[in-house]
C-alpha positions, 0 to 999 in steps of 0.5 A: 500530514502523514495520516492523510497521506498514509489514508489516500494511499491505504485508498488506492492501494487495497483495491490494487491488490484486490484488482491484481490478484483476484480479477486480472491473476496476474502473478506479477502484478500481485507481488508488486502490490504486496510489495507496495502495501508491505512498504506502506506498512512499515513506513507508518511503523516508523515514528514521526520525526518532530519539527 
């Protein structure tokens, strides 16, 4: 489950980050995307806790 997750999110956040920083230049925008994408990052480094 967290694989499909972590893929539909992957999705929808890169072009966020394309889309804030290079079209629109806005700063803020940006950084929360980073943010975003950072955090994405460090949850799927976390292991999966068994059932």
């Amino acid at each position: 489950m967290k694989l499909r997750l972590s893929l539909f999110v992957v999705i929808i956040s890169l072009p966020l980050l394309y889309i804030s920083g290079a079209h629109l230049q806005d700063g803020q925008l940006s950084t929360w995307a980073i943010i975003f994408v950072t955090a994405l990052c460090l949850w799927l480094l976390t292991p999966e806790r068994n059932r």
